[in-house]
N, CA, C and O of each residue as an XYZ file, in Angstrom:
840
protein
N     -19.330      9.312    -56.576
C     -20.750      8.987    -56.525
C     -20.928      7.468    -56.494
O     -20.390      6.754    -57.340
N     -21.608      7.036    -55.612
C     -21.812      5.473    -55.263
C     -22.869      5.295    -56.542
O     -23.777      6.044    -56.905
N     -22.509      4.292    -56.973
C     -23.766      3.721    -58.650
C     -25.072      2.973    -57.246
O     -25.170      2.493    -56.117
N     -25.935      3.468    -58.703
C     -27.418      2.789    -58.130
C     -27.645      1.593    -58.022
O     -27.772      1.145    -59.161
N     -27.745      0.960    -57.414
C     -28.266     -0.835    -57.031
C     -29.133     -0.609    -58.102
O     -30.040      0.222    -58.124
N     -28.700     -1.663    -59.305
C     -29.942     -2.251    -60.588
C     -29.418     -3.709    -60.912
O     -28.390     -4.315    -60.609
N     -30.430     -3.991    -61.575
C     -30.661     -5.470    -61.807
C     -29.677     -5.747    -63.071
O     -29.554     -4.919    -63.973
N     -29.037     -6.901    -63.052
C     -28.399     -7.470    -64.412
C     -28.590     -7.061    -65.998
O     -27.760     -6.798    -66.868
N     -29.893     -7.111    -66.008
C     -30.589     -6.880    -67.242
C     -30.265     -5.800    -67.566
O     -29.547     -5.523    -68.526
N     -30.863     -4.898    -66.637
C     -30.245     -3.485    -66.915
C     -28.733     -2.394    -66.911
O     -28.536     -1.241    -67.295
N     -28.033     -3.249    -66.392
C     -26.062     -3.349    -66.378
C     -25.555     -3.755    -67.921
O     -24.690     -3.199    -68.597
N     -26.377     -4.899    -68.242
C     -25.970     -5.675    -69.630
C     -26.230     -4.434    -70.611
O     -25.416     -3.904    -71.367
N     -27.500     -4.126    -70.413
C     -27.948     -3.004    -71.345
C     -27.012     -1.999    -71.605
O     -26.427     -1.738    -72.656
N     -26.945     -1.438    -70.439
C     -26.329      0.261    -70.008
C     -24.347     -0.441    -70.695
O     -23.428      0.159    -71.252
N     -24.450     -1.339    -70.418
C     -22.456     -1.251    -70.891
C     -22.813     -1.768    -72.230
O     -21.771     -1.569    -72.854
N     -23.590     -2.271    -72.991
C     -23.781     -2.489    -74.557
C     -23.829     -1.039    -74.818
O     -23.251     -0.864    -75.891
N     -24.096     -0.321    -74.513
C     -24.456      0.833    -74.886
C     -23.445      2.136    -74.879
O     -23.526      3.161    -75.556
N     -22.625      1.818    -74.051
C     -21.168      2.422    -73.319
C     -20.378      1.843    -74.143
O     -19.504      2.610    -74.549
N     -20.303      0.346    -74.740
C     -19.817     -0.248    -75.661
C     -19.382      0.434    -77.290
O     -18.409      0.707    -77.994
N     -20.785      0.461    -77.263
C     -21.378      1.366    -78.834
C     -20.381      2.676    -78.567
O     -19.401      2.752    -79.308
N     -20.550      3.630    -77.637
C     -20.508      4.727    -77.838
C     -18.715      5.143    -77.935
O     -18.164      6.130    -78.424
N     -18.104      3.830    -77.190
C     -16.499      4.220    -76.906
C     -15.919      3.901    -78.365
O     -14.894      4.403    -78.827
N     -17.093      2.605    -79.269
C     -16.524      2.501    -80.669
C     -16.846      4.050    -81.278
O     -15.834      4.655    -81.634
N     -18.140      4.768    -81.442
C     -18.474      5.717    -81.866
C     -17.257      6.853    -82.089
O     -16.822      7.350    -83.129
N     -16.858      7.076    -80.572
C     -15.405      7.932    -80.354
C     -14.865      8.172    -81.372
O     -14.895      9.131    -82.144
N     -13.909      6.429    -81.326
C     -12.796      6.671    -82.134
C     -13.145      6.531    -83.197
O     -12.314      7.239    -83.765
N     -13.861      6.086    -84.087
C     -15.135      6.818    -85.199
C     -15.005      8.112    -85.379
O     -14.366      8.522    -86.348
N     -15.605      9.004    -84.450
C     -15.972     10.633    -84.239
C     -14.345     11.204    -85.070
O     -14.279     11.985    -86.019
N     -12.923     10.386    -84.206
C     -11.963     11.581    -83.894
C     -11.205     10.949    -85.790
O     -10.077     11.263    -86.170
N     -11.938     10.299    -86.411
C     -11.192      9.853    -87.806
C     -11.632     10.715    -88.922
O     -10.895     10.916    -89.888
N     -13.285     11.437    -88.777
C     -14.369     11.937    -89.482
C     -13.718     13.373    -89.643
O     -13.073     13.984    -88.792
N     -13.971     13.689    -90.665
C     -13.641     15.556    -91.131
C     -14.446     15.942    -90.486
O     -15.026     15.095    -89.807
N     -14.786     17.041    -90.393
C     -15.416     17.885    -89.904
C     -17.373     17.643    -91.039
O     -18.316     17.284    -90.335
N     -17.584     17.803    -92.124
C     -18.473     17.756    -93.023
C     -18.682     16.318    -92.471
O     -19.490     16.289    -91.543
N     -18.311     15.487    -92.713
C     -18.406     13.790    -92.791
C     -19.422     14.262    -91.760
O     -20.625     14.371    -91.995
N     -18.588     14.647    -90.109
C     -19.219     14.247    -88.653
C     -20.659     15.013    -88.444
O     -21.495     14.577    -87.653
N     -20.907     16.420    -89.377
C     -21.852     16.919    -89.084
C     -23.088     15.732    -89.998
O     -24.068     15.163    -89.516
N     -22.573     15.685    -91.375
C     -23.735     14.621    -91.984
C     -24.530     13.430    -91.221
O     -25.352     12.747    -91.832
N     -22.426     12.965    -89.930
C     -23.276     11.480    -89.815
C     -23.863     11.527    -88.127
O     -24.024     10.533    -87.418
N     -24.097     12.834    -87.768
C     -24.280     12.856    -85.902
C     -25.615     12.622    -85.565
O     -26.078     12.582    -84.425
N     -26.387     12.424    -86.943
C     -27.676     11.654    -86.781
C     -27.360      9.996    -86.030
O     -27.785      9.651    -84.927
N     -26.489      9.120    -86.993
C     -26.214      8.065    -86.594
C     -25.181      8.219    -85.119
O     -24.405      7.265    -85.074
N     -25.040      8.992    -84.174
C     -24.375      8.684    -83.010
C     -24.770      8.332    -81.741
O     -25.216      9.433    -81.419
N     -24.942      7.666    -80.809
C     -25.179      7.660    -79.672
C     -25.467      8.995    -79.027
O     -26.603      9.365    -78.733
N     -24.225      9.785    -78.799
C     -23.700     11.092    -77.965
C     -24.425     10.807    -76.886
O     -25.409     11.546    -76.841
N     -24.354      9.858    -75.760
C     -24.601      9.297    -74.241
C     -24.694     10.538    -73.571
O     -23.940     11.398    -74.027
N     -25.339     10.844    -72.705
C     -25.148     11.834    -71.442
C     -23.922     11.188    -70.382
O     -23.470     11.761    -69.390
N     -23.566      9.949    -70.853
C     -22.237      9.491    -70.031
C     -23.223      8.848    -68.530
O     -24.222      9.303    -67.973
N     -22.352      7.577    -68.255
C     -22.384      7.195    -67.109
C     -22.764      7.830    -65.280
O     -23.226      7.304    -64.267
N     -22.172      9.437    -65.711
C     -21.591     10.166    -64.523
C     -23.670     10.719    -64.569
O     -24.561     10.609    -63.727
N     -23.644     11.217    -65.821
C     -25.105     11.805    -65.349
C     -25.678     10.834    -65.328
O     -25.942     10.605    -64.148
N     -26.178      9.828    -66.155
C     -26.793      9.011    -66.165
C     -26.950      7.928    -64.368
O     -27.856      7.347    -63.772
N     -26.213      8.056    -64.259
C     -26.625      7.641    -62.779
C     -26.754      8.684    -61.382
O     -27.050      8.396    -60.223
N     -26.443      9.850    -61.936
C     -27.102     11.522    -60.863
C     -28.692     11.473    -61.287
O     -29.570     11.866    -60.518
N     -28.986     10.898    -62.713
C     -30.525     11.402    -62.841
C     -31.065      9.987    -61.928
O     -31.779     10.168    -60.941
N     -30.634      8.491    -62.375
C     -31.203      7.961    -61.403
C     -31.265      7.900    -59.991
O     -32.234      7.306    -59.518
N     -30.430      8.392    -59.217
C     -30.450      8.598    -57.980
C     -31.701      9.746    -58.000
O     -32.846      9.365    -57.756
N     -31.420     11.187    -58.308
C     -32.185     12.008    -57.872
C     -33.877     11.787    -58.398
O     -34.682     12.592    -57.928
N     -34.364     10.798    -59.279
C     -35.368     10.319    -59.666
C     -35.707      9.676    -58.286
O     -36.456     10.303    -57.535
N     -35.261      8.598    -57.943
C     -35.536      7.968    -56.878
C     -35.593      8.790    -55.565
O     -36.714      9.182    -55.243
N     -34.776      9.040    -54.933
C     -34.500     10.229    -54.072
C     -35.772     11.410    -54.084
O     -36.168     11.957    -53.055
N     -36.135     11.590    -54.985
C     -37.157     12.353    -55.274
C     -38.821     11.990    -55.374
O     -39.761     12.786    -55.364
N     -38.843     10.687    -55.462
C     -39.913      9.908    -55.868
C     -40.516     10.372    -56.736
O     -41.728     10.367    -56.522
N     -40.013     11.068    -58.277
C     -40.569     11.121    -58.935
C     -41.299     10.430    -59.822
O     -40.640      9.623    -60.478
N     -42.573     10.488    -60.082
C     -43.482      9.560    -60.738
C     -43.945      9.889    -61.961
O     -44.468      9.007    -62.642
N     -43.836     11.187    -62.442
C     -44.161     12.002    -63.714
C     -42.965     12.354    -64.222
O     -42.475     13.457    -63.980
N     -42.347     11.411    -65.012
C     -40.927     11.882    -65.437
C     -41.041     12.290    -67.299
O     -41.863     11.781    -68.060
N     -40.176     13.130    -67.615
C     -40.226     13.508    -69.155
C     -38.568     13.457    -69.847
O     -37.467     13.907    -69.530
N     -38.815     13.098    -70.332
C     -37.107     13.161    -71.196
C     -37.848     13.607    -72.762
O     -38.549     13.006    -73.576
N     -37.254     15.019    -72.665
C     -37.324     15.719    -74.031
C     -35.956     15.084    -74.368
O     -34.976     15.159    -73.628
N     -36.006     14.154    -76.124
C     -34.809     14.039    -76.678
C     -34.378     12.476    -75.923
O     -33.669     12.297    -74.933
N     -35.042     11.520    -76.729
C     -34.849     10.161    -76.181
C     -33.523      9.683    -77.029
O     -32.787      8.828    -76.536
N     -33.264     10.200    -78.192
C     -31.986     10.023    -78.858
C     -32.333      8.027    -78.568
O     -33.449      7.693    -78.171
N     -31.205      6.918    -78.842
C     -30.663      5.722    -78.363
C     -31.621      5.620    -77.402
O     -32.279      4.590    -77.260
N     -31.757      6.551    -76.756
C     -32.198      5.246    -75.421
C     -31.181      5.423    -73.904
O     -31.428      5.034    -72.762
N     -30.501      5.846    -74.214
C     -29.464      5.716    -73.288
C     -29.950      6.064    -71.863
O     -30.028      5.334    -70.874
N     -30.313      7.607    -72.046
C     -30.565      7.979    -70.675
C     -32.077      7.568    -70.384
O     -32.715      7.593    -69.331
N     -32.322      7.302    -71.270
C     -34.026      6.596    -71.342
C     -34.006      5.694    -69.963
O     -34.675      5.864    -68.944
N     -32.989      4.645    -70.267
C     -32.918      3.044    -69.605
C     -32.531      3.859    -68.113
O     -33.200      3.682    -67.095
N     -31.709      4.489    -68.158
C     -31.353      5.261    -66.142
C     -32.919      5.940    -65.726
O     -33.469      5.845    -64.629
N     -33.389      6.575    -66.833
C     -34.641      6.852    -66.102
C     -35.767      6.095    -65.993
O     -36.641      6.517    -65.236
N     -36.031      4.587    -66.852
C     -36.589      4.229    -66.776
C     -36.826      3.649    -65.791
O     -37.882      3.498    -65.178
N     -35.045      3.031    -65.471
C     -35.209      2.014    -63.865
C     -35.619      2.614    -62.704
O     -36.156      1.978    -61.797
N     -35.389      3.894    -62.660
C     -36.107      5.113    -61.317
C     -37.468      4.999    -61.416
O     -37.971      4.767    -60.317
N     -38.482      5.095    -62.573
C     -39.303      5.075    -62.734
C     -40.179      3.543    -62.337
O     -41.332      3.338    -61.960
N     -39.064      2.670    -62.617
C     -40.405      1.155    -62.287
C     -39.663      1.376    -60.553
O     -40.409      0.984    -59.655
N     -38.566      1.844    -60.193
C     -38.216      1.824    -58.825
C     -39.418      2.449    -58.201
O     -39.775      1.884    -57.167
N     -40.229      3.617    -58.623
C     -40.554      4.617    -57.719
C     -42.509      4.112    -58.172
O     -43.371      4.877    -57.739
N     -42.746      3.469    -58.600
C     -43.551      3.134    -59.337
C     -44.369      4.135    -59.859
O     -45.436      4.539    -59.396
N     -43.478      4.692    -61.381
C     -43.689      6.120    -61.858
C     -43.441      5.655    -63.647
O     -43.077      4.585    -64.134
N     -43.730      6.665    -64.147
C     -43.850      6.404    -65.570
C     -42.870      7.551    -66.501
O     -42.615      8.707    -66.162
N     -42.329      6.701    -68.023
C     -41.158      8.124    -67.930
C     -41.981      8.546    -69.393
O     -42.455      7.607    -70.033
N     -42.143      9.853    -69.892
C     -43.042     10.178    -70.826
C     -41.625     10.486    -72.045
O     -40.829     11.280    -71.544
N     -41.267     10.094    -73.253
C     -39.856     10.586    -73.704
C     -39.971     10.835    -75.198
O     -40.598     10.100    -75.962
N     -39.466     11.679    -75.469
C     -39.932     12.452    -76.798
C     -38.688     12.253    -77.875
O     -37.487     12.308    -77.610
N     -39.244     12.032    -79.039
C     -37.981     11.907    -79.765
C     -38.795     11.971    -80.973
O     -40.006     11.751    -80.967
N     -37.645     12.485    -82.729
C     -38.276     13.224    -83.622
C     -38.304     11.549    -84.489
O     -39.354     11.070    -84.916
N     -37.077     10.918    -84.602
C     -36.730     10.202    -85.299
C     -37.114      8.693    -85.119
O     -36.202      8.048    -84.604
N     -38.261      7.959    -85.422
C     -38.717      6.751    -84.998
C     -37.087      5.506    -85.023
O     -36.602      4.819    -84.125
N     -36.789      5.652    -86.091
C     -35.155      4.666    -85.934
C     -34.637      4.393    -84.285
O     -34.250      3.360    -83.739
N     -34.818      5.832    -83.749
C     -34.250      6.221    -82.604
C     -34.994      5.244    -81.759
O     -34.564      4.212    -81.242
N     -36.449      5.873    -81.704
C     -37.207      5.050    -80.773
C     -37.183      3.693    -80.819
O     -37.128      3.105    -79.739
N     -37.222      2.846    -82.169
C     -37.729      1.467    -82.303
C     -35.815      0.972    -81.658
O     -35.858     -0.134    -81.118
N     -34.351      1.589    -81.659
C     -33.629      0.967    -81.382
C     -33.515      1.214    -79.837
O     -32.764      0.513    -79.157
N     -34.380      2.367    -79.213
C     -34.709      2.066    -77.934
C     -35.800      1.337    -77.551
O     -35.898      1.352    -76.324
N     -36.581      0.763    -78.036
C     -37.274      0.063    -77.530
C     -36.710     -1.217    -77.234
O     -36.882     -1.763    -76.144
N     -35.968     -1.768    -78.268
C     -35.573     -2.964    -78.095
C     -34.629     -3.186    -77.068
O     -34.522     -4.263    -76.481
N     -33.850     -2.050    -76.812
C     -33.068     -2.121    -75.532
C     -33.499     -2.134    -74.314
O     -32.898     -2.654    -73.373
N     -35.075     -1.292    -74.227
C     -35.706     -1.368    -72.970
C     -36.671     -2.481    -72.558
O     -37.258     -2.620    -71.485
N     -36.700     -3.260    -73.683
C     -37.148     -4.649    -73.348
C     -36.390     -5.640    -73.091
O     -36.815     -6.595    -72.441
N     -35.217     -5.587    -73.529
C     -33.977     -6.574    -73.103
C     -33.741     -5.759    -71.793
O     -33.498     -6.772    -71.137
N     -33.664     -5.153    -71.237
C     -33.924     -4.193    -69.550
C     -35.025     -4.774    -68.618
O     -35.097     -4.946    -67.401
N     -35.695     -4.963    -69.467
C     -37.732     -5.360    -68.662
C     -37.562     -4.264    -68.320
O     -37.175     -4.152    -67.157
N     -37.796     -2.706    -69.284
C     -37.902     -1.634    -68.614
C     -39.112     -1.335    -69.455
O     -40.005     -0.635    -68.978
N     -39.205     -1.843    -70.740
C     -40.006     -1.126    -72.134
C     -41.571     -0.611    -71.277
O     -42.054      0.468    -71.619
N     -42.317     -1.488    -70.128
C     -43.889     -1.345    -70.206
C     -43.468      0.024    -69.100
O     -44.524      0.467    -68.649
N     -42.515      0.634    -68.668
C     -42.270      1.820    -67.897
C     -41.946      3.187    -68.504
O     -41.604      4.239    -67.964
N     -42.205      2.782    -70.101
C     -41.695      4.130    -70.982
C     -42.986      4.402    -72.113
O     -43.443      3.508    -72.825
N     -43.397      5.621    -72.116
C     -44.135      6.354    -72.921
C     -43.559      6.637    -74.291
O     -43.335      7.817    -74.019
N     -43.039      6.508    -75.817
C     -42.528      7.584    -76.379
C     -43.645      8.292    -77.262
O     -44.738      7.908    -77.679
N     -43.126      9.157    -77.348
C     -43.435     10.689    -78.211
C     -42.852     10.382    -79.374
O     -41.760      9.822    -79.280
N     -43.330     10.619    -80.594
C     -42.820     10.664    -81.824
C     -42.975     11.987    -82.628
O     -44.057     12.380    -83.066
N     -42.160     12.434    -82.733
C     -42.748     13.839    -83.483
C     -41.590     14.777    -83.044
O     -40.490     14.443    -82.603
N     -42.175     16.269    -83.306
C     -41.336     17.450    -82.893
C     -41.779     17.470    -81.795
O     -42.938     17.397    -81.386
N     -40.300     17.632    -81.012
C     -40.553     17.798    -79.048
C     -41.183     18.999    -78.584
O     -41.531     19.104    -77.408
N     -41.428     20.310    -79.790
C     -42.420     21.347    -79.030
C     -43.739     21.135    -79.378
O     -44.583     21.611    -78.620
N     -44.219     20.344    -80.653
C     -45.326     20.516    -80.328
C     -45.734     18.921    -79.542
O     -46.886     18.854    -79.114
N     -45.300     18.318    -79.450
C     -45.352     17.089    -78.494
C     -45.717     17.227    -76.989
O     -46.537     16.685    -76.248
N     -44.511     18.430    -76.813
C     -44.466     18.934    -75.332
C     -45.733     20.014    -75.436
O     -46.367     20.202    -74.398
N     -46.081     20.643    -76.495
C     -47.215     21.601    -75.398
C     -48.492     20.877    -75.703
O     -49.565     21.184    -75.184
N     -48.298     19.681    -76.762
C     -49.871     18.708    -76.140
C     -49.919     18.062    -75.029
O     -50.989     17.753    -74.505
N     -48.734     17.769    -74.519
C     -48.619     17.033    -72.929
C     -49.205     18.211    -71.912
O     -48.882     19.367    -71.641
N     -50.224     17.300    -71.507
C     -51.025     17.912    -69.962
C     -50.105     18.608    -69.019
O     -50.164     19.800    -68.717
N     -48.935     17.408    -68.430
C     -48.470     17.719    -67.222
C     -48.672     17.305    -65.819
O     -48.904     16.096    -65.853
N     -48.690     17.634    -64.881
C     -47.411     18.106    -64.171
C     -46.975     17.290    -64.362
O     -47.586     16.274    -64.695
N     -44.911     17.417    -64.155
C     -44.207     16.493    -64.394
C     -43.172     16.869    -62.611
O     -43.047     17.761    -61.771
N     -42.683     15.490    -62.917
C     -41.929     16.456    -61.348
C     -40.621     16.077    -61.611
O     -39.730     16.572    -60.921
N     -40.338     15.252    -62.527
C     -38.581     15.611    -62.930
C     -39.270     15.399    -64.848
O     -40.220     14.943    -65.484
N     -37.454     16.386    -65.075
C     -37.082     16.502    -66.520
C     -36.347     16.659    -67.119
O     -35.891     17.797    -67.006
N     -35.773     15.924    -67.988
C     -34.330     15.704    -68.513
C     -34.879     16.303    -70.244
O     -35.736     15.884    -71.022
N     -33.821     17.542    -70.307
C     -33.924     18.329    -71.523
C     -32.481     17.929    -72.417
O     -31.813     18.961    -72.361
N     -31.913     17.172    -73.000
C     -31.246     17.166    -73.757
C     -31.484     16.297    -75.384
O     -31.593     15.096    -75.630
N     -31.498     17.369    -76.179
C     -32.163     17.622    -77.594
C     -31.030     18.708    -78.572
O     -29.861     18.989    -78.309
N     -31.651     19.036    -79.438
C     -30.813     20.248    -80.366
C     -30.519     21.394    -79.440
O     -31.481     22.159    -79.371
N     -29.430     21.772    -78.665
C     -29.527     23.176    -78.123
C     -29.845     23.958    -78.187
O     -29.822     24.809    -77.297
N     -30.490     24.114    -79.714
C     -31.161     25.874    -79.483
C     -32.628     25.545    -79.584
O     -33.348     26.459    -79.984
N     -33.084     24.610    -79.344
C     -34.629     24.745    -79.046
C     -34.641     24.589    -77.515
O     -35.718     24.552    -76.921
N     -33.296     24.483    -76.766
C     -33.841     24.380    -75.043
C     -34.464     25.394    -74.714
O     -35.298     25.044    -73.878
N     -34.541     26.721    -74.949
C     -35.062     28.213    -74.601
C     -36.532     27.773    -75.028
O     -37.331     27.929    -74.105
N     -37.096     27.254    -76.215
C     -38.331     27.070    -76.663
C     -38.893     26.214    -75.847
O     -40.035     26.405    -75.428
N     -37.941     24.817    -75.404
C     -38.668     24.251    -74.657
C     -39.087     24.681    -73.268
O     -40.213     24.692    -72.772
N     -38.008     25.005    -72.796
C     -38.103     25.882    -71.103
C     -39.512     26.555    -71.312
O     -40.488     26.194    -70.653
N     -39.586     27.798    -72.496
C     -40.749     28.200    -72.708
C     -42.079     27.576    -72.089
O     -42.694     27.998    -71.109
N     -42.424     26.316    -73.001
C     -43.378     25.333    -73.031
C     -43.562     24.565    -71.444
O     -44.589     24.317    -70.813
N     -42.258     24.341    -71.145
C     -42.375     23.131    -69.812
C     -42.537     23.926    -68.855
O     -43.045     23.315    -67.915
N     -42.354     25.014    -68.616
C     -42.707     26.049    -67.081
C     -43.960     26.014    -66.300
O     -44.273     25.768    -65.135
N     -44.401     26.265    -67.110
C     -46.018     26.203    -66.418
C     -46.126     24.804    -66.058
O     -46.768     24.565    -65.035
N     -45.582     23.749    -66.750
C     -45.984     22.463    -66.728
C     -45.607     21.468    -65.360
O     -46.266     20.476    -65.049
N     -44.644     21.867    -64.773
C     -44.346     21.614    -63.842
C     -44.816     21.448    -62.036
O     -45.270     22.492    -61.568
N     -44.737     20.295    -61.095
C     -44.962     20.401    -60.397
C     -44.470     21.193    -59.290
O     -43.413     21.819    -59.365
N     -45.264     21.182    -58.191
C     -44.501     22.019    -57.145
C     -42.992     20.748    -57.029
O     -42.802     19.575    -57.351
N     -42.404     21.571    -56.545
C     -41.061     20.636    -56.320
C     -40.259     20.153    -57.450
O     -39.341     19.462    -57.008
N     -40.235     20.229    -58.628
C     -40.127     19.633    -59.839
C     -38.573     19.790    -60.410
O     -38.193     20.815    -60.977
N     -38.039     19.055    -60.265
C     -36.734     19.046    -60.616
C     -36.235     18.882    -62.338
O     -36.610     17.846    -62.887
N     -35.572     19.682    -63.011
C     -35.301     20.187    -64.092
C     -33.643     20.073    -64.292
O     -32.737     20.569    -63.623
N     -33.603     19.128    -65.612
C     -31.933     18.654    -65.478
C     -31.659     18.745    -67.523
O     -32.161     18.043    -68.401
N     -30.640     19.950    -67.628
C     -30.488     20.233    -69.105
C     -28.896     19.258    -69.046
O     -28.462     18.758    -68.008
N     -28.436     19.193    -69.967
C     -27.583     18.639    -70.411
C     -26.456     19.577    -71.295
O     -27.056     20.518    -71.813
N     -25.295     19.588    -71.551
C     -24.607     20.099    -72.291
C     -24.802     21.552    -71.676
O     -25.180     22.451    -72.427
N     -24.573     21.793    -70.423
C     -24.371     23.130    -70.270
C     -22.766     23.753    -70.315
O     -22.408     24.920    -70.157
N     -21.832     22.375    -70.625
C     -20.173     23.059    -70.667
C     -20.142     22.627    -71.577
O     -19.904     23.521    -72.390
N     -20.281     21.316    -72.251
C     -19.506     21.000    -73.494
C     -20.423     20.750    -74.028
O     -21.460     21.170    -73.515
N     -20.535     19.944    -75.330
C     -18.853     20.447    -76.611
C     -19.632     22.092    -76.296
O     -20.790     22.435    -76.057
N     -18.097     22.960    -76.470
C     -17.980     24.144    -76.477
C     -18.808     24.880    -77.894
O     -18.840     26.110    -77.893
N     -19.395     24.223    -78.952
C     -19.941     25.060    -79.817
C     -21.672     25.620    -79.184
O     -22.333     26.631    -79.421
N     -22.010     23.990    -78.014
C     -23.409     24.526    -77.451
C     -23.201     25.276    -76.417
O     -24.088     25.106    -75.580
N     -22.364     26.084    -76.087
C     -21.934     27.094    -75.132
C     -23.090     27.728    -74.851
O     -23.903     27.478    -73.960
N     -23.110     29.034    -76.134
C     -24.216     30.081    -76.308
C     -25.754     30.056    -76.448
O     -26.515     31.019    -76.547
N     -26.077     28.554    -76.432
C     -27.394     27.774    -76.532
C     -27.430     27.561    -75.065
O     -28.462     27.967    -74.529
N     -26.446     26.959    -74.207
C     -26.961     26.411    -72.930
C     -26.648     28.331    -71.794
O     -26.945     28.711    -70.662
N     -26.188     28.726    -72.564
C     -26.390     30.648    -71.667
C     -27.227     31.134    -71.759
O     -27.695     31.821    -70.851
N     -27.737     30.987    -72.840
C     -29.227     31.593    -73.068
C     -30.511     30.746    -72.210
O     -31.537     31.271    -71.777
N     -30.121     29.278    -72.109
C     -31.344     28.843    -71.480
C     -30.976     29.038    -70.079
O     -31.838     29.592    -69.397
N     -29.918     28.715    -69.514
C     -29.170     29.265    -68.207
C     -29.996     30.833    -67.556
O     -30.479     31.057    -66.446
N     -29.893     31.624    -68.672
C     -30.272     32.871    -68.467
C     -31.843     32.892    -68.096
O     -32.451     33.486    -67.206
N     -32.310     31.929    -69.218
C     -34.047     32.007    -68.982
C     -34.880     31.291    -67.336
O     -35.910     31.621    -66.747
N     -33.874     30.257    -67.066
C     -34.217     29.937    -65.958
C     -33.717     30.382    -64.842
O     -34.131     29.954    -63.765
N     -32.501     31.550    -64.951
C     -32.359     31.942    -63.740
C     -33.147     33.535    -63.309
O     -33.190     34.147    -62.242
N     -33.741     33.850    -64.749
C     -35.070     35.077    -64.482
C     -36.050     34.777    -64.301
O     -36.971     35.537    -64.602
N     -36.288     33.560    -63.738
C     -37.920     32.726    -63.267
C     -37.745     32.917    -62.183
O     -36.871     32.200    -61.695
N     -38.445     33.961    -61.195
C     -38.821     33.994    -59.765
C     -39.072     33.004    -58.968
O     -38.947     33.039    -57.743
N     -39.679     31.463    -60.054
C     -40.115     30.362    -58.899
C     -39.415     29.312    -59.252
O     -39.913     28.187    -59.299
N     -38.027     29.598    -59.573
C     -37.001     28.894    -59.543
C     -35.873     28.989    -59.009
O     -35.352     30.104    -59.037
N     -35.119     27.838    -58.339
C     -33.798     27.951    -57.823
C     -32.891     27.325    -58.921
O     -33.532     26.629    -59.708
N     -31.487     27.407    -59.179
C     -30.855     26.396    -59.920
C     -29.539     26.805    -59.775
O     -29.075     27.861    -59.346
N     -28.791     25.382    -60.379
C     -27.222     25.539    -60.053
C     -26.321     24.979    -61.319
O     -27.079     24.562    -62.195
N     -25.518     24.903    -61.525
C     -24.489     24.385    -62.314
C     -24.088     23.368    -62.019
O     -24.141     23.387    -60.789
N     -23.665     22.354    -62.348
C     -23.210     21.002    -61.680
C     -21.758     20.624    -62.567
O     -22.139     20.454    -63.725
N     -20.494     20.457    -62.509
C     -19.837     19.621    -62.903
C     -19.966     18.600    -63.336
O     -18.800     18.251    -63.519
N     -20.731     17.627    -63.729
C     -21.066     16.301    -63.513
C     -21.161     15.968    -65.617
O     -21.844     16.607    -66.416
N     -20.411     15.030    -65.856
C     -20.258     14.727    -66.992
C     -20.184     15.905    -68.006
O     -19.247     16.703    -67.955
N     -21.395     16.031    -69.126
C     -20.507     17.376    -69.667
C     -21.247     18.783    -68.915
O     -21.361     19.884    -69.454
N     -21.709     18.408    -67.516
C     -22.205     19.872    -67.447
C     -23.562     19.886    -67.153
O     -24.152     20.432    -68.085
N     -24.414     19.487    -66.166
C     -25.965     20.075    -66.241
C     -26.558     21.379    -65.467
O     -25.867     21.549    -64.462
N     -27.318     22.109    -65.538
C     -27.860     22.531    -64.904
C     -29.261     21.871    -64.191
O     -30.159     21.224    -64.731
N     -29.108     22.260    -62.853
C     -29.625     21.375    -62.246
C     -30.927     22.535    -61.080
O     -30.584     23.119    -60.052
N     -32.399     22.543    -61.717
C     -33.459     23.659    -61.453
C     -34.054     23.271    -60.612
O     -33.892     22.051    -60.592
N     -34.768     23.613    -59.755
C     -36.497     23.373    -58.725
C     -37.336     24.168    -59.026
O     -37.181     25.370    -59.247
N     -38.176     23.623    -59.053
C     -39.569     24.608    -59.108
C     -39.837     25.131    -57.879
O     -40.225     24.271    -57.088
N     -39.773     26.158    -57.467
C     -40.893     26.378    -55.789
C     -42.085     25.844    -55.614
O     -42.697     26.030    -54.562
């Protein structure tokens, strides 16, 4: 996959951040098992480089202008969608429970000159998401795995014609297996949907709206 033409600012950002997460790792592989569940609040867990630049291409590519990221976590995939978004001159709406989260993405998306291109949500992402109006025409769902079925729920109707729908963690880590089958399942019994599986970092499924 050829990387997206972006500006400095936003390279500096995106590898500080790739930075963080490769220390995080070898962090992750030292932690017991108890330790890692206590501390996975404090982790990055990146959607990785590989998606992170499939969502900005297909943002752009798409001209999407109503973008949503349920699960802003860091920031990470925030900053790839944000730059699609001032590319396409579109706005990204991004939901997250934990303000820490948000205020250490903000500061990253202003060292980007991305911050006046991002909306956040503070709160729980379902009831966040079913006060949001809508249409959206892309959407990046990666959050706690077993509320993706709740969210799918909520975001269906919400969607534009054409509306492209991108979950995360549909292969790995192998414990969100049975979380990303079940939502797998819910969107492939939607009549006005197409969707596919993608290889691409740990795994997305990748939807259209008709």
């Amino acid at each position: 996959m050829n990387l997206p033409s972006m500006d400095a600012a936003v390279w500096a950002v995106i590898e500080e951040y790739e930075a963080r997460a490769a220390r995080e790792e070898q962090l992750w592989d030292t932690l017991s098992p108890q330790e890692a569940e206590r501390r996975i609040d404090e982790m990055l867990l990146p959607v990785g480089r590989a998606t992170g630049a499939f969502l900005n291409l297909l943002a752009k590519e798409a001209q999407a202008r109503r973008i949503l990221e349920v699960g802003s976590s860091f920031g990470y995939s925030t900053v790839w969608l944000a730059e699609a978004a001032r590319a396409v001159g579109g706005k990204l709406t991004s939901l997250e429970l934990r303000k820490a989260k948000t205020d250490y993405a903000s500061a990253q998306l202003a060292r980007a000159g991305l911050d006046r291109f991002v909306e956040f949500r503070l709160g729980d992402a379902l009831e966040s998401l079913e006060a949001l109006p809508g249409p959206f025409d892309l959407v990046l769902i990666d959050l706690w795995k077993d509320l993706y079925v709740p969210v799918w729920g909520l975001l269906h109707p919400k969607l534009a014609p054409g509306a492209l729908v991108v979950a995360d963690n549909m292969l790995e880590p192998a414990s969100a297996r049975p979380h990303a089958q079940a939502y797998r399942h819910a969107v492939h019994v939607a009549r006005d949907m197409s969707s596919v599986l993608l290889p691409i970092g740990n795994g997305i499924e990748l939807s259209r709206y008709q």
